[in-house]
N, C-alpha and C positions, 0 to 999 in steps of 0.2 A: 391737486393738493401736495402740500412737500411734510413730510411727518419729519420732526425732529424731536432730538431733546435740546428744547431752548428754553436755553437762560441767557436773562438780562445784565451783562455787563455794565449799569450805571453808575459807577463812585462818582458822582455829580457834584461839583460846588459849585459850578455854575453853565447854566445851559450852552453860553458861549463857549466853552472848555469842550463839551459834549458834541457840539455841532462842527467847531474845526478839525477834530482827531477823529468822530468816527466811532462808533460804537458796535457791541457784535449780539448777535442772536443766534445761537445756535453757531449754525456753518455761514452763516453769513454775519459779513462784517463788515463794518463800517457803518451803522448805521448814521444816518448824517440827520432824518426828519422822522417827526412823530405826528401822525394828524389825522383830525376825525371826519369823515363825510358820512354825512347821513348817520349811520349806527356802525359804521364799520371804521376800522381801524386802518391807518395805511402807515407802512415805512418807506421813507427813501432811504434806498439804500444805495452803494458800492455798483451791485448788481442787477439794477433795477429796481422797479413800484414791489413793493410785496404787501398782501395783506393781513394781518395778525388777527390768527382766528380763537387762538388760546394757547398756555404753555406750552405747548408740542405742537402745534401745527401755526405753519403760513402757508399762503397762496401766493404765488406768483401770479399778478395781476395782468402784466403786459407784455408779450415776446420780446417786444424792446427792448434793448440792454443799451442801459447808460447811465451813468453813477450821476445818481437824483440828490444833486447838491442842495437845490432851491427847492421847497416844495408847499404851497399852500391852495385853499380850498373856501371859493367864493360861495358853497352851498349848490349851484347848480354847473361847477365845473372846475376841473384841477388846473393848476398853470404849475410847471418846474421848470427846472434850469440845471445845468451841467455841463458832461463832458460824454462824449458820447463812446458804448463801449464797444468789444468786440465783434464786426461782422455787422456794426449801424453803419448804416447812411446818409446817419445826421453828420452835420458840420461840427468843428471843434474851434471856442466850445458849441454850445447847442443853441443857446439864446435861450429866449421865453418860446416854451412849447404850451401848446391849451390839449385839455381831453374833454370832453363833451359827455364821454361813453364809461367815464370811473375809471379810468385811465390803462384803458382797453388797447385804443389808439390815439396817437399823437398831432397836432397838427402845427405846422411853424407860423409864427406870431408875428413874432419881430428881433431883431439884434443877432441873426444869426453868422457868427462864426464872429460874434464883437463882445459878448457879455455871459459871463459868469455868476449867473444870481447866488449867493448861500442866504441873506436873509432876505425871505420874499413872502411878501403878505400882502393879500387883495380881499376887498369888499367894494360887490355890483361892479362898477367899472373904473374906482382906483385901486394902483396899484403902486407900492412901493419897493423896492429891490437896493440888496449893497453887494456891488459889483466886486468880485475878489483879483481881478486884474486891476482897475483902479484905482481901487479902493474908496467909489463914489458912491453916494445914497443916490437912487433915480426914481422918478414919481411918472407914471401918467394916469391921465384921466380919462382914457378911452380903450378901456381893456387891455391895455400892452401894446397897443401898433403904435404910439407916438413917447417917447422920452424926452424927461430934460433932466438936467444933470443939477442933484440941489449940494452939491458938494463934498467934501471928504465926509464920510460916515464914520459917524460917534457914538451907534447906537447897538444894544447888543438885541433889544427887544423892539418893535412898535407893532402898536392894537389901532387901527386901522377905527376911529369914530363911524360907527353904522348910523349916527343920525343925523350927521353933520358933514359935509365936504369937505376938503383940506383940513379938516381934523382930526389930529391922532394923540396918542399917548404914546411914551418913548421911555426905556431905561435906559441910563448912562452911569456909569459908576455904583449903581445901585441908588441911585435919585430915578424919580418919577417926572417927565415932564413933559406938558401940555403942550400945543402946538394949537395956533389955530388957521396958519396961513401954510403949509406945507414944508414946515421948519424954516422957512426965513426969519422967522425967533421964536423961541420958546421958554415956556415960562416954569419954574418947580414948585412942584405941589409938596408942600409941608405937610411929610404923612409919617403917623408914626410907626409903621414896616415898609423895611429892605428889599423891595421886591426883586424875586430873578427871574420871572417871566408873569406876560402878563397874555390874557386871552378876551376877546369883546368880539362878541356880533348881537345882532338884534334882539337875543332873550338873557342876555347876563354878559356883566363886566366882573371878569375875576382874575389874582393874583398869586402867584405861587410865593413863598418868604418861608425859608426854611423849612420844618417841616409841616405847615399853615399853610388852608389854602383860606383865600378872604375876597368878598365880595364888596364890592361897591356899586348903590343907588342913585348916588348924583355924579358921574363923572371922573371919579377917581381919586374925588377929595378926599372923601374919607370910609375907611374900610373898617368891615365887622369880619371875624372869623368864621368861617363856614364848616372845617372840618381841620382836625388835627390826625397825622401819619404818626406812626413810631419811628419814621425815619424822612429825612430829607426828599424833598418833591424833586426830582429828576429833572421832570420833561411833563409841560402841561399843552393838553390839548383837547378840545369841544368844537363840537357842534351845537344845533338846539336842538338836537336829541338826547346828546350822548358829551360826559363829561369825566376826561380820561385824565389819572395820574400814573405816571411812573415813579417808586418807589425802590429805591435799592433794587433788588430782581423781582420784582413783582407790578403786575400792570394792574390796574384797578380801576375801576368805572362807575360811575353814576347816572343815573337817568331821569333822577330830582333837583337837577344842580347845585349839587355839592352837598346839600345835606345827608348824603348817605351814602356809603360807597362799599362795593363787595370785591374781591379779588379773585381777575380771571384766571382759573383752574385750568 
């Protein structure tokens, strides 16, 4: 365990702002990802996986060191992406790595020493990624060993359809928009909130807008408010356990989605 005193450096307007610059926790900085597995909290950071176990304390997850650019979480295993750091002997950059073990250890995937994932989100065996060399969206459909390139990436957000293949939801500009072929087009949804991130796996579709968070029961069409912050929603991130906000310096969680949230001390 690493004891600090940490605070949450978030002035957030928008999570794209957040995720290219790097955010800090205490002594560590840069945080680049926020995200839930199982009950537990995980960051990518700078300096590696850490885990956030409360205001003053993180764990350092993995020996590994390598500045966890990309980082998301299928439920039964972690996939990241990066630059690999001091004393690795990973490739640069890293490509898609997987862990198996809560991201204990690493194993190479595919694209290494070609791809730099920062936005990267999988559910079961698609995955999608925006390469920061490129600057291409990439999709596969077989856990990460095969890519195809769907073009320059326009998208600050996408929630990955758990019920549907090749379907997702996308923010662009602060529009919401539907896909149903793997963005070969897509279509916007006439909704009335700004969404700045969006979260969906198998037990809730939900949206962060200002300092509202709001769920949606059919698809994305249309949303009802689930909770109000006294400040702007940072960085949203869930499991189907666990349904986390960052709030100005404070991290906050729920275990009833979204209806009720206490903040971690």
């Amino acid at each position: 365990m690493r004891k600090l005193a940490v605070f949450l450096i978030l002035a957030l307007l928008t999570p794209t702002a957040a995720f290219a610059s790097g955010e800090s926790i205490g002594s560590l900085s840069h945080i680049h990802n926020v995200r839930v597995f199982g009950k537990k909290i995980y960051l990518g950071t700078h300096a590696g996986l850490y885990e956030y176990v409360d205001a003053k304390t993180v764990s350092k997850v993995s020996p590994e060191i390598f500045d966890v650019m990309g980082l998301t979480i299928d439920g039964k295993g972690i996939y990241a992406s990066g630059h690999p750091g001091p004393g690795s002997k990973l490739p640069e950059p890293v490509g898609l790595l997987f862990s198996s073990n809560g991201g204990k250890t690493w194993k190479k995937v595919s694209l290494q020493g070609k791809v730099d994932f920062h936005l990267l989100e999988a559910y079961q065996q698609e995955l999608y990624g925006a390469d920061s060399q490129s600057g291409d969206l990439m999709y596969s459909k077989d856990f990460g060993k095969k890519w195809i390139s769907l073009g320059k990436n326009e998208f600050s957000e996408i929630a990955i359809n758990p019920m549907k293949k090749r379907s997702a939801l996308a923010i662009r500009g602060g529009k919401l928009l539907l896909t149903q072929d793997n963005f070969k087009s897509t279509t916007e949804l006439k909704v009335d909130i700004q969404p700045s991130q969006i979260e969906w796996n198998s037990q809730q579709l939900v949206a962060s807008a200002g300092k509202n968070l709001y769920q949606s029961l059919n698809g994305g069409k249309t949303w009802k408010r689930l909770y109000s912050f006294k400040g702007t929603i940072g960085i949203l991130a869930h499991s189907t356990e666990l349904l986390v906000a960052v709030v100005g310096n404070e991290v906050w969680r729920s275990t009833d989605g979204g209806r009720s949230f206490s903040v971690i001390g």
